[in-house]
C-alpha positions as a Markdown table, in Angstrom:
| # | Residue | x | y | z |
|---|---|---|---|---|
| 1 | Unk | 102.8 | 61.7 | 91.4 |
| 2 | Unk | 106.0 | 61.2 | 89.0 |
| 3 | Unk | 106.0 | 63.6 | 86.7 |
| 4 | Unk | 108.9 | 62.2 | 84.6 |
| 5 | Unk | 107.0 | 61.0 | 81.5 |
| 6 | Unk | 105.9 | 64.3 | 81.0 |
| 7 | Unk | 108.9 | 66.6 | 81.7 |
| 8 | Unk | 111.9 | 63.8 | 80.8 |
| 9 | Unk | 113.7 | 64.7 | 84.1 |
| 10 | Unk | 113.4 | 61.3 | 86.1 |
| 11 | Unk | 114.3 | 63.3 | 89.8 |
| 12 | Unk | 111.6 | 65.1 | 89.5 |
| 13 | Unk | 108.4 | 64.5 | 91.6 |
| 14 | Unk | 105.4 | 66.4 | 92.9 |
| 15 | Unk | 103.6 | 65.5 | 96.7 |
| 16 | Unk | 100.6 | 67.7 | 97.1 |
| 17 | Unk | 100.8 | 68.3 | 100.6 |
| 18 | Unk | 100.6 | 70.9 | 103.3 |
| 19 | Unk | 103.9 | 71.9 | 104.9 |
| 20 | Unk | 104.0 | 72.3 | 108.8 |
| 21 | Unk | 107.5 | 73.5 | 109.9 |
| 22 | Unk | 110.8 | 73.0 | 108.5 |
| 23 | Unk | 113.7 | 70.5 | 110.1 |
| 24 | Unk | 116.7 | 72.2 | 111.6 |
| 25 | Unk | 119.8 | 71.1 | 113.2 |
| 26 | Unk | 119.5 | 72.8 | 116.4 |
| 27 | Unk | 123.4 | 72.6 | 116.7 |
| 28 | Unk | 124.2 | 74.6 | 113.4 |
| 29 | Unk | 121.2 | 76.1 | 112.3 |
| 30 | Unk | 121.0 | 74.3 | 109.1 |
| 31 | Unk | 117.7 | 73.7 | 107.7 |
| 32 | Unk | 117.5 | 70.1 | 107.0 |
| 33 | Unk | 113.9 | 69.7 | 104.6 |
| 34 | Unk | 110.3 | 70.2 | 105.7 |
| 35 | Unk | 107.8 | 68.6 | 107.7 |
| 36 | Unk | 104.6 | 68.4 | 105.7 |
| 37 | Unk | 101.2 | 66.6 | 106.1 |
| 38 | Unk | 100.4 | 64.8 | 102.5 |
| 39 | Unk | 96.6 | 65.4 | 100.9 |
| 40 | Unk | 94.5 | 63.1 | 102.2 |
| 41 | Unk | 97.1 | 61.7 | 105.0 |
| 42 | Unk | 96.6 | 61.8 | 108.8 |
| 43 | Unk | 100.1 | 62.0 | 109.3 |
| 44 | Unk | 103.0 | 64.3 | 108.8 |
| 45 | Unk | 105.9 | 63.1 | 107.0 |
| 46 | Unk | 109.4 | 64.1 | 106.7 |
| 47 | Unk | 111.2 | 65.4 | 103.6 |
| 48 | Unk | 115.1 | 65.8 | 103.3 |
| 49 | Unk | 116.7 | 67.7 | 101.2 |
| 50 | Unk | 120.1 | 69.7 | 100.6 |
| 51 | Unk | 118.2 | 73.0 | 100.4 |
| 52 | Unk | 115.0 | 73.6 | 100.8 |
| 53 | Unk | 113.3 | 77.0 | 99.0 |
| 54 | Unk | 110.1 | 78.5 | 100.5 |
| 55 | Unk | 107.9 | 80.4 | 97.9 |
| 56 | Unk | 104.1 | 80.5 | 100.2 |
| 57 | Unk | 103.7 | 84.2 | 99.5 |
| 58 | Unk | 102.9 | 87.6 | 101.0 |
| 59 | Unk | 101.7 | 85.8 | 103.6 |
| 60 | Unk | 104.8 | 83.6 | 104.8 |
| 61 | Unk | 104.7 | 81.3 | 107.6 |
| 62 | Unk | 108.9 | 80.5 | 106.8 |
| 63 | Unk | 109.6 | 84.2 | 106.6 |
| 64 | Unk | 110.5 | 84.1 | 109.8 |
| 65 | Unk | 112.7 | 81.8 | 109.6 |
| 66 | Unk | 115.1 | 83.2 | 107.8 |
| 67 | Unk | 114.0 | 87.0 | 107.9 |
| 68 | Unk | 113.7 | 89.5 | 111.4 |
| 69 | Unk | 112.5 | 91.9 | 108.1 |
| 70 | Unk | 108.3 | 92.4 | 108.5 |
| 71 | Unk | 106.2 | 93.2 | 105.5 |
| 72 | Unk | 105.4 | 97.3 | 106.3 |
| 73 | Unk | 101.3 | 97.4 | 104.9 |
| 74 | Unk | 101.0 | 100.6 | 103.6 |
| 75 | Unk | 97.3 | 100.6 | 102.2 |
| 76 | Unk | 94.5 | 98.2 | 101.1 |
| 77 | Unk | 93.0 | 96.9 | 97.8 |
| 78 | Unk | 89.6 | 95.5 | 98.0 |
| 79 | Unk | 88.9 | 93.3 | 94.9 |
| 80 | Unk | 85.5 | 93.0 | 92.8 |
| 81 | Unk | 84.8 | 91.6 | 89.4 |
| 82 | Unk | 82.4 | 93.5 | 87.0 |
| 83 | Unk | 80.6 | 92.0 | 84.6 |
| 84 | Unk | 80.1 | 93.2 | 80.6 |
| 85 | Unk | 81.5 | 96.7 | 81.8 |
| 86 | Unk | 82.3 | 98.7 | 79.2 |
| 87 | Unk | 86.2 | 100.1 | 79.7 |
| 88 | Unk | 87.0 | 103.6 | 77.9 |
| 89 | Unk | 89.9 | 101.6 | 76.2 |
| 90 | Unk | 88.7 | 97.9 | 76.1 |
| 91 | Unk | 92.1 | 95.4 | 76.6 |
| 92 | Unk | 94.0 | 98.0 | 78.8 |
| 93 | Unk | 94.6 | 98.1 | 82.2 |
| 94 | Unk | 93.1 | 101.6 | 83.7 |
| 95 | Unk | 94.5 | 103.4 | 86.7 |
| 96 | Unk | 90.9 | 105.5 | 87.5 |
| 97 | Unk | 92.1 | 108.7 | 89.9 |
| 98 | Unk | 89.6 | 111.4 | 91.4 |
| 99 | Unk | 89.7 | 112.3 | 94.9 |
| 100 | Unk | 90.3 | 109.2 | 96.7 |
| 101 | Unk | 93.5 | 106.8 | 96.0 |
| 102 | Unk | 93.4 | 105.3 | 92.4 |
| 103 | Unk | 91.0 | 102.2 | 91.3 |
| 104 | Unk | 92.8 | 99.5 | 88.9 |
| 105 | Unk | 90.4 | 97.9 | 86.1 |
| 106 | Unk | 92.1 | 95.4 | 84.1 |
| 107 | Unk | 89.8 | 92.6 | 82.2 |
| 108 | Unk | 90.6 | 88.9 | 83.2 |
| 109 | Unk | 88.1 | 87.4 | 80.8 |
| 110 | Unk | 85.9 | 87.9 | 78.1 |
| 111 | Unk | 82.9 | 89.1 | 80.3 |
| 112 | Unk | 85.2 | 89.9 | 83.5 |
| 113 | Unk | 86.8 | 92.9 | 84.4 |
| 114 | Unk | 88.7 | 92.9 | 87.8 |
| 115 | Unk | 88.2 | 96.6 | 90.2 |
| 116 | Unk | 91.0 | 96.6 | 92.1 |
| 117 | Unk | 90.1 | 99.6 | 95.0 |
| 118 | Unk | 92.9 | 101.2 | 96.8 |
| 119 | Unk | 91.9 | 102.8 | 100.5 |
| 120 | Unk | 95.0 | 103.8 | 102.7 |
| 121 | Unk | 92.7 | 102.1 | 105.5 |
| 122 | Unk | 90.2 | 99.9 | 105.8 |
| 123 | Unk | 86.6 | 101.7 | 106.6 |
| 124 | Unk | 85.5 | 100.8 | 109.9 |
| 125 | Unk | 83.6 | 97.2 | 110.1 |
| 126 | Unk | 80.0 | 97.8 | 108.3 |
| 127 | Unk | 80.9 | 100.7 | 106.2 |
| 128 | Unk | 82.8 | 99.3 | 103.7 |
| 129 | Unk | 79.7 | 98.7 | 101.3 |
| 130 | Unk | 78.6 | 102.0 | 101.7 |
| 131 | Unk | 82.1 | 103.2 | 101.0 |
| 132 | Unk | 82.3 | 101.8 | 97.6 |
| 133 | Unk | 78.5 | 102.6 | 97.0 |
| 134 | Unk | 78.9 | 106.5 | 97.8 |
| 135 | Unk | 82.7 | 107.9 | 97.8 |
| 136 | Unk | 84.2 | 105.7 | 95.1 |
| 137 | Unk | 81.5 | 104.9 | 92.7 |
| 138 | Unk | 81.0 | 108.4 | 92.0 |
| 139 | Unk | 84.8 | 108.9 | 91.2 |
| 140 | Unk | 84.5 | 106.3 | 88.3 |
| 141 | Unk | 83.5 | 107.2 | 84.6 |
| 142 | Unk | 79.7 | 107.1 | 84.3 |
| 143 | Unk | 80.0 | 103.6 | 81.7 |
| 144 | Unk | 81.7 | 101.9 | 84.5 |
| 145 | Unk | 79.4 | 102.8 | 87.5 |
| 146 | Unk | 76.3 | 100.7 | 86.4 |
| 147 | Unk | 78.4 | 97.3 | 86.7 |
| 148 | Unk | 80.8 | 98.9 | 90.0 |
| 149 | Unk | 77.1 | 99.5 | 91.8 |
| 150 | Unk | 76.2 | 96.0 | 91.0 |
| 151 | Unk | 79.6 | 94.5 | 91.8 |
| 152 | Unk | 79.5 | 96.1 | 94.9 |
| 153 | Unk | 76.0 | 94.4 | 96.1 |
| 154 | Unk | 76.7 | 90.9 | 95.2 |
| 155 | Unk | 80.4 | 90.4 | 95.8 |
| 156 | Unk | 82.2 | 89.3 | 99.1 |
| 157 | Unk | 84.3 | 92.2 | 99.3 |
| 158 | Unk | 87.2 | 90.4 | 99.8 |
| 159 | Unk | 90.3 | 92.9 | 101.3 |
| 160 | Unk | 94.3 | 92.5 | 100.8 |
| 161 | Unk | 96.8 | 94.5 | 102.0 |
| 162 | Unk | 99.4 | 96.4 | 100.1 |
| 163 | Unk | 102.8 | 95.6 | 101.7 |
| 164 | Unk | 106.4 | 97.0 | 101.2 |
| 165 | Unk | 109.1 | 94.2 | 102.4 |
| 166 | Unk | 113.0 | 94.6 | 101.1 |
| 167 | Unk | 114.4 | 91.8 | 100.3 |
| 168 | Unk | 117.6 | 90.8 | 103.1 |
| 169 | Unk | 119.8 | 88.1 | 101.8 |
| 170 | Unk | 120.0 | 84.7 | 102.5 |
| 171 | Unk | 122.0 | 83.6 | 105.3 |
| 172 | Unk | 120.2 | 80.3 | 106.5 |
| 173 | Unk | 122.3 | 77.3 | 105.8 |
| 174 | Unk | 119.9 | 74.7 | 103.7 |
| 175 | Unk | 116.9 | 76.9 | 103.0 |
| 176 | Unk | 116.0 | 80.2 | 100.6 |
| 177 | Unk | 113.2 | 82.4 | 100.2 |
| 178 | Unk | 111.5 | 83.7 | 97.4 |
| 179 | Unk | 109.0 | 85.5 | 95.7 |
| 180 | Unk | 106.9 | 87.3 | 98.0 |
| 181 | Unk | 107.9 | 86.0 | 101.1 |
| 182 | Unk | 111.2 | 87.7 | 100.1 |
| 183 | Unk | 110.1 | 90.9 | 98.6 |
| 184 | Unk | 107.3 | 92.3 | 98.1 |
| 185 | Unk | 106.5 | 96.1 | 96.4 |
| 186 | Unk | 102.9 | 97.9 | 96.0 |
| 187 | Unk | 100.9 | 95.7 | 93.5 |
| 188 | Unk | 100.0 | 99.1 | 91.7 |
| 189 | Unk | 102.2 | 98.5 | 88.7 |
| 190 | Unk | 101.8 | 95.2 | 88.2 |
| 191 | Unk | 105.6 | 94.2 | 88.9 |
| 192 | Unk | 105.5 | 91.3 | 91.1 |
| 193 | Unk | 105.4 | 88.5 | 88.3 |
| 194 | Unk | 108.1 | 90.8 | 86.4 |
| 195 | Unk | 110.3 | 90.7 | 89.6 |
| 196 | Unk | 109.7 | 86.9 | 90.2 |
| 197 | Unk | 110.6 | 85.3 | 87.2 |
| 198 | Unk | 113.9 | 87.8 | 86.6 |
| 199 | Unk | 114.7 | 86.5 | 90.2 |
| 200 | Unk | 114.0 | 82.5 | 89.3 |
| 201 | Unk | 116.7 | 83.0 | 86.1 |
| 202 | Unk | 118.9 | 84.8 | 88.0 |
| 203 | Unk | 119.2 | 81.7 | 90.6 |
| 204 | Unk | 118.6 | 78.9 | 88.2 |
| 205 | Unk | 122.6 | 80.3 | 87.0 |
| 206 | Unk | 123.9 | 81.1 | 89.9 |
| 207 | Unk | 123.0 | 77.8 | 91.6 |
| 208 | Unk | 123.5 | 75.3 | 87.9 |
| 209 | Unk | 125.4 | 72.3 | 88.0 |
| 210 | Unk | 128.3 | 73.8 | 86.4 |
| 211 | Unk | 128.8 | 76.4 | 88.8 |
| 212 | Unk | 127.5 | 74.4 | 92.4 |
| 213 | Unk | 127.9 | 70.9 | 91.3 |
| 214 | Unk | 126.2 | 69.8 | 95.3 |
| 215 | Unk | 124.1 | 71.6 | 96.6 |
| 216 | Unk | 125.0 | 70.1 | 100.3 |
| 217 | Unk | 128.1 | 72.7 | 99.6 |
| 218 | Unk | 126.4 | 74.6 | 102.0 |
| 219 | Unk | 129.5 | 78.0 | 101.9 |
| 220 | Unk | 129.3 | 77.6 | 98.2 |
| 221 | Unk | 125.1 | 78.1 | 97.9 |
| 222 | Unk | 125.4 | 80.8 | 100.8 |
| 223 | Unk | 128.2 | 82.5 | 99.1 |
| 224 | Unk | 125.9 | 82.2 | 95.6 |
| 225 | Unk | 122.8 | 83.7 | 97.5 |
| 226 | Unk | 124.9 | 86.5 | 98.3 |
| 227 | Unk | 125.9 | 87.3 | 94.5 |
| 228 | Unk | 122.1 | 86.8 | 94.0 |
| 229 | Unk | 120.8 | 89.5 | 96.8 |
| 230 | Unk | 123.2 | 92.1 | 94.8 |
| 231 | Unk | 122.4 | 91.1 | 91.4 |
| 232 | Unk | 118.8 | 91.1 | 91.2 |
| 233 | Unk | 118.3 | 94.8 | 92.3 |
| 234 | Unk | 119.4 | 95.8 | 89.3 |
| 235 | Unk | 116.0 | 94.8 | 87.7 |
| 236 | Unk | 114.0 | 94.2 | 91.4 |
| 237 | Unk | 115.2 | 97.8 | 92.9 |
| 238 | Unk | 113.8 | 99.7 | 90.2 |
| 239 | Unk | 110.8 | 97.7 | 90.1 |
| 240 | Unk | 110.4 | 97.8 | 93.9 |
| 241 | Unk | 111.1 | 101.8 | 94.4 |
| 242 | Unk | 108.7 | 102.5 | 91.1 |
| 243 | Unk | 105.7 | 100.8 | 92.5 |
| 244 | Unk | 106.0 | 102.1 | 95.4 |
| 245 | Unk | 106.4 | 106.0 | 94.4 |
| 246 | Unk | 104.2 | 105.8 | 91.7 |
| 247 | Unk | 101.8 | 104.7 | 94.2 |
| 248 | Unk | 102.4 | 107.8 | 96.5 |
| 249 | Unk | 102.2 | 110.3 | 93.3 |
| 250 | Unk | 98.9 | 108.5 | 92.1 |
| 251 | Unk | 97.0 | 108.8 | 96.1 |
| 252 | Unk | 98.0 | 112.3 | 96.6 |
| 253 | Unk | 97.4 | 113.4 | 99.7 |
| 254 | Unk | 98.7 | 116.8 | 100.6 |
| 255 | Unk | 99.7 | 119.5 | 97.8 |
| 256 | Unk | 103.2 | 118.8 | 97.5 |
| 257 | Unk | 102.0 | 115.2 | 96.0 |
| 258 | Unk | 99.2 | 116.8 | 94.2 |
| 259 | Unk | 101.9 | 119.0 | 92.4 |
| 260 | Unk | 104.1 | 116.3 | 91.5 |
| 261 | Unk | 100.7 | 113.9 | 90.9 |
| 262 | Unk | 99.7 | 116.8 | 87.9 |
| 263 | Unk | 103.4 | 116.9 | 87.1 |
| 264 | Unk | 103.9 | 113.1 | 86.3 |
| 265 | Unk | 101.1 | 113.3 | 84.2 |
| 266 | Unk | 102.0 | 116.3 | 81.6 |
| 267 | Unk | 105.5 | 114.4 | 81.9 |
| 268 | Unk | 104.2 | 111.7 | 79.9 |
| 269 | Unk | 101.8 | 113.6 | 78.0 |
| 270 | Unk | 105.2 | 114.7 | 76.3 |
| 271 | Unk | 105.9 | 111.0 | 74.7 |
| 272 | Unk | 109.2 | 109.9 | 73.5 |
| 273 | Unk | 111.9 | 109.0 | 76.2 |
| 274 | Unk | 109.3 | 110.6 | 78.8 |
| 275 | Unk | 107.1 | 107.9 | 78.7 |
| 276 | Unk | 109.5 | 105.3 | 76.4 |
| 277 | Unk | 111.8 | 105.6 | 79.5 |
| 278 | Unk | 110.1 | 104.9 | 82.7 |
| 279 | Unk | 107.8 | 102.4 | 80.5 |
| 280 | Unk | 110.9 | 100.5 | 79.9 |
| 281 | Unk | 111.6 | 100.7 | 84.1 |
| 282 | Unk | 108.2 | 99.4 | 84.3 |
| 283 | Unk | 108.1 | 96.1 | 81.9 |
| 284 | Unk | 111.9 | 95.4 | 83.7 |
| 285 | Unk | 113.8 | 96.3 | 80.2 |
| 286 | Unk | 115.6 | 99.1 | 81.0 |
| 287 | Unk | 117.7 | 97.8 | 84.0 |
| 288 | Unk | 119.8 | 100.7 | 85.5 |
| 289 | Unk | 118.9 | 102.1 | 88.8 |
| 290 | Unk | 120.3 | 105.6 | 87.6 |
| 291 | Unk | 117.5 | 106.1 | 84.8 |
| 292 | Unk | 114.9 | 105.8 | 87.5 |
| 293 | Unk | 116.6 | 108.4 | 89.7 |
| 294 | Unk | 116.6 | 110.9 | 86.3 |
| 295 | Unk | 113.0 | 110.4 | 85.5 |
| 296 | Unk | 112.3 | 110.8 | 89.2 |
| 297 | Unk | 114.0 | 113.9 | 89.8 |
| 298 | Unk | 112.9 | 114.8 | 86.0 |
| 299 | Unk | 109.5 | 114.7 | 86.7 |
| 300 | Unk | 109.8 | 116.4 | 89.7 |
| 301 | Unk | 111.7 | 119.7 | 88.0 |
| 302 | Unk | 109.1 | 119.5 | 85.3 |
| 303 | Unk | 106.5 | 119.3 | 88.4 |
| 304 | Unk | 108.2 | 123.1 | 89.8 |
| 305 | Unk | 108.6 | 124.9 | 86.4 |
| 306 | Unk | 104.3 | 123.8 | 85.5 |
| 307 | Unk | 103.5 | 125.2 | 88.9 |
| 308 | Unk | 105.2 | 128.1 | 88.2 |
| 309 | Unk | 103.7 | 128.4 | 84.9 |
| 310 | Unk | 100.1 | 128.8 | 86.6 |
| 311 | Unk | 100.7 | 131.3 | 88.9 |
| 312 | Unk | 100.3 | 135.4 | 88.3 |
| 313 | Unk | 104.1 | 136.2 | 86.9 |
| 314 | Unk | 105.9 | 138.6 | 89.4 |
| 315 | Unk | 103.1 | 138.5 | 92.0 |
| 316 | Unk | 103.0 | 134.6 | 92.8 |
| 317 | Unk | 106.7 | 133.8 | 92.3 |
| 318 | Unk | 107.4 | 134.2 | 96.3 |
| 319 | Unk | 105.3 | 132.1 | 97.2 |
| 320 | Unk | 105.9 | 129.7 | 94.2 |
| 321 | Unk | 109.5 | 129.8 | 95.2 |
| 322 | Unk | 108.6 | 128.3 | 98.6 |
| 323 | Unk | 106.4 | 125.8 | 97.3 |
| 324 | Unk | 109.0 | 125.0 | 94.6 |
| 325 | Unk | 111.4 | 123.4 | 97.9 |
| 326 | Unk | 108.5 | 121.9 | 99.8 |
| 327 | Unk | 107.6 | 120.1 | 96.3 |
| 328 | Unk | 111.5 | 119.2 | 95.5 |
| 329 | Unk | 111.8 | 118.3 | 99.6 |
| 330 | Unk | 108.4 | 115.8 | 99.6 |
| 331 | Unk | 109.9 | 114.3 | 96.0 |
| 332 | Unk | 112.6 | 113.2 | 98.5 |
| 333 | Unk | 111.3 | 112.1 | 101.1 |
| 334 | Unk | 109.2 | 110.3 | 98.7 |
| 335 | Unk | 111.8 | 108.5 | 97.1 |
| 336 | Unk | 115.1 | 108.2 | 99.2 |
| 337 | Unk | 113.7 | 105.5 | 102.0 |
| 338 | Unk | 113.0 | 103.5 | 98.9 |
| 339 | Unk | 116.4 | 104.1 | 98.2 |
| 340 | Unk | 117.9 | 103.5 | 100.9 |
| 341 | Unk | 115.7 | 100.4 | 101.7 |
| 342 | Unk | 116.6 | 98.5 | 97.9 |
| 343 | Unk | 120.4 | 99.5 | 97.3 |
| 344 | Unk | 121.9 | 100.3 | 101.3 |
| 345 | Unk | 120.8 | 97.2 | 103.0 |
């Protein structure tokens, strides 16, 4: 279907279709277009292009194409949609935390509310239901477990998992990858969007006609890609290392994380640039790698000196003192892989 009526750019034209493979020069490695079965065709057909960009999601079949990277899964949502529920704050998202890992509830419509439950694993075939019905159910406000119960009974139960990938930069001639089949981060905060459209910009000027007038110019669009994998972490680093430490603060699972769990909490329970600050990390405003690390290692000084605070003065601080280097050691292993993953490789 020509869209050019409709969007005045005359080149432009969508093929719903399904694609196969991609088309390679087996000689040099450069990717040539994509083999792709048209809707409502029998038969494959061939499409050439200069470059070719694969965007199919978390789920890539052309990751591997350009990528020896695999996405790490590090826990599970399963999704349900309540109906009428009554939020404690109607038209905000809700992060719901008692003693399992966290529950998201965010509305999606005027009678819809999507549950979005976290699990580190998925319960063993059979006893998911029951799961739902008698851990995590009992963990949510009372207002919200009527419509959770009922959820629980009629829905599917559909499962997705939670996957950390780092994005590596794009070295095959003729093809690129993005969105998720690039990078992906814990979907806790939300920042995947936030991430993908800072990272469509970002290439629509680094690959415009002014600056790559052909894209054939295969050094030139490799040599671009490589200004792109180092100029989007600025926004896509702290995105990418938030999500996924927020995530390990917010399912605490030993008492290091439950120290720096309560911690976070009274941190931005103290408002202004405690909570102005890492907010702006979150919406991708504030893009500098080195306010994350403040508010990181901020929160987990803050985490020490409450901890200390609740223990018997004099008496307690020995073993507070200990507990004060296991907390500041597991806020770094916590956070340096992340580190290391986003701003090393």
């Amino acid at each position: 279907m020509n869209i050019a009526d409709n969007v005045g750019l005359g080149s432009v034209t969508i093929v719903e279709a399904t694609a196969k493979d991609v088309l390679r020069n087996e000689a040099t490695g450069q990717v040539l277009g994509v083999i792709a079965k048209p809707k409502g065709s029998t038969t494959n057909e061939t499409y050439l292009a200069s470059l070719t960009v694969s965007a199919d999601g978390y789920a890539s079949n052309f990751r591997k194409r350009c990528n020896s990277r695999k996405p790490e899964v590090r826990s599970t949502f399963v999704g349900l949609q309540l109906i009428d529920v009554v939020l404690p704050n109607p038209n905000h998202g809700h992060v719901i935390m008692g003693d399992n890992p966290p529950v998201l509830l965010y509305q999606i419509g005027t009678h819809e509310t999507r549950a979005l439950v976290s699990m580190r694993s998925t319960p063993p075939l059979g006893t998911l239901k029951s799961y739902l019905l008698d851990v995590v159910a009992p963990d949510l406000p009372k207002q919200i477990q009527p419509s959770f119960r009922k959820a629980v009974e009629a829905d599917r139960l559909p499962t997705m998992p939670n996957s950390f990938l780092p994005a590596a930069a794009n070295t095959t001639p003729g093809m690129i990858l993005l969105g998720d089949a690039m990078n992906m981060r814990h979907p806790l905060t939300g920042g995947g969007m936030t991430v993908a459209f800072n990272d469509v910009v970002l290439l629509s000027q680094l690959l415009a006609p002014s600056v790559v007038p052909d894209l054939a110019n295969t050094d030139l669009v490799l040599e671009q890609m490589r200004a792109f994998h180092w100029d989007r972490k600025a926004l896509s680093g702290v995105v990418n290392i938030l999500a996924q430490a927020l995530y390990a603060l917010f399912a605490a699972d030993d008492s290091q994380l439950c120290v720096l769990q309560r911690g976070c909490f009274k941190y931005f329970q103290m408002g202004g640039n405690c909570i102005d600050g890492p907010v702006g990390l979150l919406a991708g405003i504030t893009k500098r790698p080195f306010v994350l690390f403040y508010h990181f290692f901020a929160v987990a000084l803050y985490s020490i000196f409450c901890m200390f605070k609740s223990v018997t003065p004099v008496i307690g601080w020995p073993v507070a003192i200990v507990n004060s280097v296991l907390v500041f050691w597991k806020a770094c292993v916590v956070i340096f892989p992340y580190i290391f993953a986003e701003f090393v490789n």
